[in-house]
C-alpha positions as CSV (number, residue, x, y, z in Angstrom):
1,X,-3.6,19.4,16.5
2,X,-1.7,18.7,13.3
3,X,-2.0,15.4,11.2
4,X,1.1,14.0,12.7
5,X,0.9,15.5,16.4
6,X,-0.3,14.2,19.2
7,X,-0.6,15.3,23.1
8,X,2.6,12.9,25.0
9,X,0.7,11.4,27.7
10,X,2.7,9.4,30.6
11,X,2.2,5.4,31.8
12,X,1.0,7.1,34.9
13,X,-2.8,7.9,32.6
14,X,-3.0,4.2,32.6
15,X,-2.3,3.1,36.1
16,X,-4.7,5.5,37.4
17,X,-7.4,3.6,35.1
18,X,-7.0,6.4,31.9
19,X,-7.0,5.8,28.7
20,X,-5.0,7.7,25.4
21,X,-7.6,9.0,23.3
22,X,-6.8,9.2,19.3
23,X,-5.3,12.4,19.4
24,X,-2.7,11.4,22.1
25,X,0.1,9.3,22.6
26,X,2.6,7.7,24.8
27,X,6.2,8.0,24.7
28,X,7.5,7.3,21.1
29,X,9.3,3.9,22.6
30,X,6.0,2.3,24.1
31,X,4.0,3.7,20.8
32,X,6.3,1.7,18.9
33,X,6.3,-1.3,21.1
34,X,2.4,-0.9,20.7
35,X,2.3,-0.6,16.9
36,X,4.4,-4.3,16.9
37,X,1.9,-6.0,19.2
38,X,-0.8,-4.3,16.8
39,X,0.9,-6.0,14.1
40,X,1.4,-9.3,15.4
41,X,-2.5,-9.8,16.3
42,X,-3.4,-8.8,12.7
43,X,-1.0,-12.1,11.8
44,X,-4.8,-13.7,11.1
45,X,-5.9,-11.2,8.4
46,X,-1.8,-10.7,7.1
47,X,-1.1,-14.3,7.3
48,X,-3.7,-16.9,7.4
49,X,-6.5,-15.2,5.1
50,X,-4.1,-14.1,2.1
51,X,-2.5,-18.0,2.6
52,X,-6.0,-19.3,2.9
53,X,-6.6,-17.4,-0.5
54,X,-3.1,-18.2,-2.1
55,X,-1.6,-14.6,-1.8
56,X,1.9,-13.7,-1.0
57,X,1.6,-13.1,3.0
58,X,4.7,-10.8,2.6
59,X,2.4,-8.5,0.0
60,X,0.2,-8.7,2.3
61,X,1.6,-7.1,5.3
62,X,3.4,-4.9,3.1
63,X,0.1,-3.2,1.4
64,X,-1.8,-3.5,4.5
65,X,0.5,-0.9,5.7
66,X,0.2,1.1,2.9
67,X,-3.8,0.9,3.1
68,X,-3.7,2.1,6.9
69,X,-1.6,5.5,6.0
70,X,-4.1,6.2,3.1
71,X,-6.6,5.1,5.7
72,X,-5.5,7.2,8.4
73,X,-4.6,10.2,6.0
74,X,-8.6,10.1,4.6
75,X,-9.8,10.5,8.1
76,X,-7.4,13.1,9.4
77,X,-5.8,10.9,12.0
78,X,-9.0,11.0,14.0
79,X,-10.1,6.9,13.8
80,X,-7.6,4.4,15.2
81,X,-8.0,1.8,12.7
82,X,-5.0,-0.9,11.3
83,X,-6.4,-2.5,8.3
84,X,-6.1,-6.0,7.3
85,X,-7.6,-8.5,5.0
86,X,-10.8,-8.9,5.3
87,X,-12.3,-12.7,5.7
88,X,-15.1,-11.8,3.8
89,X,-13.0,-12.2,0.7
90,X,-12.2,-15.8,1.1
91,X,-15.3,-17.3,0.0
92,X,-15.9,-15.4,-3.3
93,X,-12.4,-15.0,-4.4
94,X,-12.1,-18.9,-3.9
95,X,-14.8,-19.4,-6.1
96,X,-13.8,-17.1,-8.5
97,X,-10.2,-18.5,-9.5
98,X,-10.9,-22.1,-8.3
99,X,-8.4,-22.3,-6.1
100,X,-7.5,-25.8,-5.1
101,X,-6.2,-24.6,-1.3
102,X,-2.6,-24.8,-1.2
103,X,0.4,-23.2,-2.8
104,X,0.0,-19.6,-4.9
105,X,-3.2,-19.2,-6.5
106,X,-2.3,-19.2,-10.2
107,X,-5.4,-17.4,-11.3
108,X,-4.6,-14.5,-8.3
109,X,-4.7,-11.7,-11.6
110,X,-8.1,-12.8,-12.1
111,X,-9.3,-12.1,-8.5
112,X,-7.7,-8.6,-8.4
113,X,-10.0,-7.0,-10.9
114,X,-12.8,-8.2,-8.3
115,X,-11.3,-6.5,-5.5
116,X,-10.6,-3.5,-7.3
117,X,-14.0,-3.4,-8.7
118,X,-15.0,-4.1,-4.8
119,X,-12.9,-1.5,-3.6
120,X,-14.6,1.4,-6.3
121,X,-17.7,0.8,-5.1
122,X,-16.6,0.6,-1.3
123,X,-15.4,4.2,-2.5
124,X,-18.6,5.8,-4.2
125,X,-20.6,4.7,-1.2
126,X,-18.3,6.6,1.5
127,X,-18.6,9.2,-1.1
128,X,-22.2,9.6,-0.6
129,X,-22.1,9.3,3.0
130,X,-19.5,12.1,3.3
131,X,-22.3,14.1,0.8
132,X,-25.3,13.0,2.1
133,X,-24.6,12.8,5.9
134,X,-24.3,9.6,8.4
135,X,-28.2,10.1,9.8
136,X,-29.3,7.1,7.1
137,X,-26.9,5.0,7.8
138,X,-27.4,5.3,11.5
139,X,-31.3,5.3,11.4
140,X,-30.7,1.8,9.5
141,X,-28.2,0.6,12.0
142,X,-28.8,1.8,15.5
143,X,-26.8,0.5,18.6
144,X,-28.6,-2.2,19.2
145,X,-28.0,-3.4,15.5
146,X,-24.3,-2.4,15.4
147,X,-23.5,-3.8,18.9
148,X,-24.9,-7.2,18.2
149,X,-23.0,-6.7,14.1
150,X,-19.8,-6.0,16.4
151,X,-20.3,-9.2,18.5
152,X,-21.0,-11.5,15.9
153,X,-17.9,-10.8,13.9
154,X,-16.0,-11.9,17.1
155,X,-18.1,-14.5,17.4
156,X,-18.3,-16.3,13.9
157,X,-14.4,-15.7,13.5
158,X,-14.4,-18.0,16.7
159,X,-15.0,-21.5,14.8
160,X,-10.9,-20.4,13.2
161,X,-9.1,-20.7,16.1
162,X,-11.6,-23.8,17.5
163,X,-11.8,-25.9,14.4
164,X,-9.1,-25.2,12.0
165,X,-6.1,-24.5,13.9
166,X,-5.8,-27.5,16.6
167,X,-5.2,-30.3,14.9
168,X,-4.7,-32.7,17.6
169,X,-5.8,-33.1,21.5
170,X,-1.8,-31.7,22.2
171,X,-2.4,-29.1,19.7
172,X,-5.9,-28.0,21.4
173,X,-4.4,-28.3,25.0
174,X,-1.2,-26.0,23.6
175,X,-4.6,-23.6,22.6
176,X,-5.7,-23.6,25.8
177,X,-1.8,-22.7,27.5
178,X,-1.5,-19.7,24.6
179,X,-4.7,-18.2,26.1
180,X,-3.7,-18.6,29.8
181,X,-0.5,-17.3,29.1
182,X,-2.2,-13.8,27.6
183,X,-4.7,-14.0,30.7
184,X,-2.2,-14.5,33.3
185,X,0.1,-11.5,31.3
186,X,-3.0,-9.3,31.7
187,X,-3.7,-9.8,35.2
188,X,-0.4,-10.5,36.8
189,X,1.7,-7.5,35.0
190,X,1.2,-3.6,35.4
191,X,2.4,-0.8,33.4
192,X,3.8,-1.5,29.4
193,X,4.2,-5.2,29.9
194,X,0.4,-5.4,30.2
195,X,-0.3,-3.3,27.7
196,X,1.9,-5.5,25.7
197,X,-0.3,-8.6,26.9
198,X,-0.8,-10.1,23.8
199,X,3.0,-10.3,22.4
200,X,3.8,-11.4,25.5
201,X,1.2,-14.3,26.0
202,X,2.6,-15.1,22.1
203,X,6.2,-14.8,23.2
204,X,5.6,-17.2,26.2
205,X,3.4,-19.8,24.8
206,X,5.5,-19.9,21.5
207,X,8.7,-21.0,24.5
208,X,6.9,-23.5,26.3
209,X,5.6,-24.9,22.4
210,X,9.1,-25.4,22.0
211,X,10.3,-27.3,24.9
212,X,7.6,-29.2,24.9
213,X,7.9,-30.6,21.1
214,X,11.3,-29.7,20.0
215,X,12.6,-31.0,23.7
216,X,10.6,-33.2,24.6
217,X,8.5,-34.7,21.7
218,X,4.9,-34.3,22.8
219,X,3.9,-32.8,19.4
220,X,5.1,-31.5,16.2
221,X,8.6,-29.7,16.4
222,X,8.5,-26.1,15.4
223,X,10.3,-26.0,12.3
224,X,13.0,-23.5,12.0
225,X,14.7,-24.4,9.0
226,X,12.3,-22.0,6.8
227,X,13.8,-19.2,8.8
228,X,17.2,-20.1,8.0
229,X,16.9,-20.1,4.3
230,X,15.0,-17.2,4.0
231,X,17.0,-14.0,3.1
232,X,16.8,-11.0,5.2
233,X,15.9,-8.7,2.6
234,X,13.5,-8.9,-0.8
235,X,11.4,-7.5,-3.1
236,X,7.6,-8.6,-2.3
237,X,6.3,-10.1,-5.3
238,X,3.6,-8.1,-7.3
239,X,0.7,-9.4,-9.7
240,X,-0.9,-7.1,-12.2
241,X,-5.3,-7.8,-11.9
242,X,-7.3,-8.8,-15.3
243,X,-10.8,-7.6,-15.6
244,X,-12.5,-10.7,-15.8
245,X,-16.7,-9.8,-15.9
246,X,-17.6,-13.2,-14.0
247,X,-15.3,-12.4,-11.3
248,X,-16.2,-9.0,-10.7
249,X,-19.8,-10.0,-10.1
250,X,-19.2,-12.5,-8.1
251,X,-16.6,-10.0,-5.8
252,X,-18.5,-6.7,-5.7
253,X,-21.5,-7.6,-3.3
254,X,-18.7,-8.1,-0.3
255,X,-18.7,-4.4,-0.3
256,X,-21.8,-4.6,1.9
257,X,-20.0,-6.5,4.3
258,X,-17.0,-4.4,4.3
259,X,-19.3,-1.0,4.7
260,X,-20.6,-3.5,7.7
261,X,-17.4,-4.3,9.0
262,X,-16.5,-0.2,8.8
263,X,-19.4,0.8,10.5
264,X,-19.1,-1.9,13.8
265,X,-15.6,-0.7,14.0
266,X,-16.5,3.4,14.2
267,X,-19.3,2.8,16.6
268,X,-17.1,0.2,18.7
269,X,-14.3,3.1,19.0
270,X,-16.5,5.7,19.5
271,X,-18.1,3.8,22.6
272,X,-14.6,2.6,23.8
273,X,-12.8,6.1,23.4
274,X,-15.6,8.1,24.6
275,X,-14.8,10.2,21.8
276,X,-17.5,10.4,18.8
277,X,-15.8,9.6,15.3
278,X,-19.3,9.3,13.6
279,X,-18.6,12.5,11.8
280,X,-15.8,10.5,9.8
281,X,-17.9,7.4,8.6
282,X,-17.6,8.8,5.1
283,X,-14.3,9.1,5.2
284,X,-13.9,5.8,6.7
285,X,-15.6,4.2,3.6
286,X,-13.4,6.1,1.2
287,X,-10.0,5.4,2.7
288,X,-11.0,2.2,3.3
289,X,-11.6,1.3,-0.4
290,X,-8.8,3.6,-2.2
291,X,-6.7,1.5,0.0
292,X,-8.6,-2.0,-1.0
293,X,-8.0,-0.5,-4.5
294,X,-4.4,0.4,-4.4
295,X,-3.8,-2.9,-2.9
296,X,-5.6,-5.1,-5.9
297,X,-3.7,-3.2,-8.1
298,X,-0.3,-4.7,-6.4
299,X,-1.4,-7.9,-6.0
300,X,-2.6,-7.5,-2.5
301,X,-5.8,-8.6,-0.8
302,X,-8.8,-6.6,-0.4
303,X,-8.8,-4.5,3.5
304,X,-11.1,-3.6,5.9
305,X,-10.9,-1.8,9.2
306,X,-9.8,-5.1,11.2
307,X,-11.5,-6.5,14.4
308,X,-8.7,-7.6,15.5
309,X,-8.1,-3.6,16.5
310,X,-11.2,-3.3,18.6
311,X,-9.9,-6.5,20.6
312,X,-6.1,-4.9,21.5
313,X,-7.9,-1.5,22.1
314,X,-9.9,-2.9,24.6
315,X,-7.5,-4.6,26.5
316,X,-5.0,-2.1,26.5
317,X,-7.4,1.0,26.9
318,X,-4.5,2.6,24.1
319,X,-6.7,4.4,20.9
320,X,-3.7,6.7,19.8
321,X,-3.5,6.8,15.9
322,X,0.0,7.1,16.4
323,X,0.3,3.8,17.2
324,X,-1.5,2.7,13.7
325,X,1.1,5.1,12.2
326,X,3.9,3.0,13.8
327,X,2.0,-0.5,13.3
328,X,1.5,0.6,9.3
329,X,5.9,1.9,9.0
330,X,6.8,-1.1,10.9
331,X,4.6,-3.7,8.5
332,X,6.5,-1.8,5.2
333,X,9.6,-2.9,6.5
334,X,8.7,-5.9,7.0
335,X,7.2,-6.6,3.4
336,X,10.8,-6.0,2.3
337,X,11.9,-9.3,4.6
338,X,11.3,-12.7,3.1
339,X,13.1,-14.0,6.6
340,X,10.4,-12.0,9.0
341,X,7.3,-13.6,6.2
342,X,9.1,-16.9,7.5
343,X,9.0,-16.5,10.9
344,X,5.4,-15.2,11.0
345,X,4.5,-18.9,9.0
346,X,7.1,-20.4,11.4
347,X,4.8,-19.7,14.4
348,X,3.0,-22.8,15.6
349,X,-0.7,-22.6,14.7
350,X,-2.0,-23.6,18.1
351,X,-0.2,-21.2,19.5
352,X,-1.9,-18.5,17.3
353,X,-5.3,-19.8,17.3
354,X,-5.0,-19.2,21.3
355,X,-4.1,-16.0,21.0
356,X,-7.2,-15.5,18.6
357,X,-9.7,-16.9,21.1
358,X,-8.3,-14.0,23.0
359,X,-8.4,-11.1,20.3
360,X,-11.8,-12.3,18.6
361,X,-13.4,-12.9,22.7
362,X,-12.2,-9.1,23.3
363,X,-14.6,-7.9,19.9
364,X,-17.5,-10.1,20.8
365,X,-17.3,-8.3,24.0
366,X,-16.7,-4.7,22.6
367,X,-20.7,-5.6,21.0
368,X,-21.9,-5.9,24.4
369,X,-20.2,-2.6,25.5
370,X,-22.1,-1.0,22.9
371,X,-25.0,-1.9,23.9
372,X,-24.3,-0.7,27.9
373,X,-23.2,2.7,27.0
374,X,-25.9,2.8,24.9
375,X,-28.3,1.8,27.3
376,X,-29.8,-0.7,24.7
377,X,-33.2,-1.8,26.1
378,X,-33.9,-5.5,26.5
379,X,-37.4,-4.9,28.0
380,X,-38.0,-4.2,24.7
381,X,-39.2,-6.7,22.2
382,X,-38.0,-5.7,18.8
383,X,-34.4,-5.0,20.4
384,X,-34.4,-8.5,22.2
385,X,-35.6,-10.4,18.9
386,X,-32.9,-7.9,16.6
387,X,-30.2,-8.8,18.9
388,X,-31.2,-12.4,19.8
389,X,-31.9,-13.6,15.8
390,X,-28.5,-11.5,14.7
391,X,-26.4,-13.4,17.2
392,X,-27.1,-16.9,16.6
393,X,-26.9,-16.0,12.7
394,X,-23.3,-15.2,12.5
395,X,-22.2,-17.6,15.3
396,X,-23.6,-20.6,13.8
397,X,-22.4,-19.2,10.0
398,X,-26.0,-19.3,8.5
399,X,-25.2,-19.1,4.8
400,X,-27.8,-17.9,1.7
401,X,-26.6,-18.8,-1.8
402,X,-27.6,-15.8,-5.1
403,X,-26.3,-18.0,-7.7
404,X,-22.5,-18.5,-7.4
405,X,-22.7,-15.7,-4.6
406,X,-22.7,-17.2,-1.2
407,X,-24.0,-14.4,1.8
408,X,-22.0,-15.9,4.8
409,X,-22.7,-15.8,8.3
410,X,-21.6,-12.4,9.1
411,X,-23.4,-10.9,5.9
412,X,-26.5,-12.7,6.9
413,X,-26.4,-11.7,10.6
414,X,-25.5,-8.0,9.1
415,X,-28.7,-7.9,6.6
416,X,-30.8,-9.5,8.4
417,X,-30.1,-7.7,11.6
418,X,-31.1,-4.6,9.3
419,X,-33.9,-5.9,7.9
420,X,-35.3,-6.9,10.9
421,X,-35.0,-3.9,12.5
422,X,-36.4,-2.0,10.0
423,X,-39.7,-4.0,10.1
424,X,-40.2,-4.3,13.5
425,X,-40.1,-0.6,13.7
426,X,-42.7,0.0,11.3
427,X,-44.7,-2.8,12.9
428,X,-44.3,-0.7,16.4
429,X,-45.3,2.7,14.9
């Protein structure tokens, strides 16, 4: 098959318990109709992490659409991936600026050169992994290591939705009716509308928000008046980076994560797809930081293969690269419309973090799934103490400090999950 053809498969794959493998597709309407729901459960990485870094949001969506076509040319088409930015970033690029938390970050130039310099790196290391084969990378992370990577980026992106984004009991009840509504959606519907289960739970929850606060008071009104003002069309505002030496060092070693990140992500659609994408790893890595690259240079966040992916895949059974293709044209248009960046931010945050317990529930279970079609062995020792130890270090965020550089949970649950493979294999030989 060419780059930009796939096999038309019917609804009728999925009723009969099917699934669309990369190199197919569905009708171009419900590929579209996918690529927007794709879009709208990336709103955590588009939305909330460039805000919680002081990034334009529209940029963001904007180059996160140009990093999934350079992501998706690199690998051929052959790896259903939408990336987004990557959480991982937060931390250092914080630090690096001192960004005081709210409004644009005014030292933003300073933090590009980091994620540039990030992104290079990210590069040279797919490079050798395209040159030097995937065998290393897979003898250090074997499915009992990747699955339990997978699950804990699900699970340590769970304290988001739990702490941050209810800020009262209404707000946490309003959670709770958001993640019903996507549950009853999956269950109760057949055919698109359930594939479509998480713009639909959104769609719902986000009415009922609005009857209950705008119409009746129980909480805060959703405000619409930033929607109003905001012009349909614009140009998405670009920075140019500065190569600051501080920064840089402080940046780079999130490249680890990211290659971490990368790698759950291949093995999770490999395993989900039942078709093997290991052979594209390198490729992965490369695409993956030209586009982090390209998108520093703008004024853009740093990207990464997004787990938010893993979670719609597995609910909808749908692993088409056409419908990254679609997600990634639909997110350029909307770069160019201040008045769609406004109603993204004019979503209620309750409403959101519901439909993140959902999404980042889905990837802590696409770890487990790993590890059943891998047959992992829990009889065994070392894979019971790799698996038990990496869990409970990303899900309770354990944190080691190099200096200014702070290894968060998901870094420590990576590298330690690693490490401590690695030993208890040479202990058991």
């Amino acid at each position: 098959m060419g780059l930009f053809q796939w096999t038309e498969r019917s609804n009728e794959v999925l009723r009969q318990g099917g699934s669309i493998a990369p190199d197919e597709r569905l009708p171009w309407p419900q590929t579209g109709l996918m690529g927007i729901q794709h879009v709208i459960a990336m709103f955590g990485s588009t939305v909330l992490a460039p805000i919680l870094m002081g990034f334009d949001p529209n940029l963001a969506i904007f180059m996160s659409g140009i990093g999934t076509l350079i992501f998706f040319l690199f690998t051929g088409g052959k790896v259903p991936s939408y990336l987004g930015s990557s959480f991982a970033f937060i931390g250092v690029v914080v630090a690096a600026t001192g960004y005081g938390g709210s409004g644009p970050n005014l030292n933003l130039a300073v933090a590009l050169g980091g994620i540039i310099a990030c992104g290079l790196v990210y590069m040279l290391i797919g490079l050798l992994v395209q040159l030097a084969g995937t065998r290393w990378i897979e003898s250090l992370m074997p499915p009992v290591v990747t699955g339990a990577v997978v699950a804990v980026i699900g699970l340590n992106l769970a304290a988001i939705p739990v702490k941050n984004m209810a800020a009262s009991n209404f707000d946490s009840w309003m959670q709770a009716v958001t993640f019903l509504c996507v549950a009853l959606v999956a269950v109760l519907t057949r055919g698109m509308l359930q594939r479509l289960l998480i713009l639909l739970g959104l769609l719902v929850a986000t009415v009922v928000y609005v009857i209950l606060t705008n119409g009746l008071g129980m909480g805060k009104p959703m405000d619409f008046s930033g929607i109003i003002a905001a012009p349909w069309l614009g140009l998405p505002q670009f920075t140019a980076p500065v190569f600051d030496s501080r920064a840089m060092l402080l940046i780079v070693p999130v490249v680890f994560i990211l290659v971490a990140e990368n790698l759950g992500h291949i093995k999770a659609v490999s395993a989900m797809s039942g078709r093997n994408v290991d052979g594209y790893m390198g490729r992965a890595f490369m695409g993956d930081g030209i586009a982090t690259m390209v998108s520093g240079s703008a004024g853009g966040t740093g990207v990464t293969t997004y787990a938010e992916n893993i979670g719609v895949m597995a609910a909808t059974r749908i692993y088409s690269t056409a419908v990254f293709v679609a997600a990634a044209l639909i997110a350029l248009l909307l770069g160019f419309s201040p008045k769609f960046g406004a109603v993204i931010q004019a979503i209620p945050l309750p409403v959101m973090g519901g439909v993140s317990i959902v999404v980042f529930g889905l990837i802590a279970v696409s770890g487990a799934n790993i590890w059943v079609r891998n047959q992992v062995d829990f009889g065994n020792t070392s894979n019971l103490m790799v698996a038990a130890i990496t869990l409970v270090l990303g899900t309770g965020d354990f944190t080691l400090a190099f200096g200014d550089f702070k290894l968060g949970g998901i870094g420590t649950a990576t590298f330690g999950a690693i490490l401590l493979h690695q030993l208890l294999r040479l202990r058991r030989h």
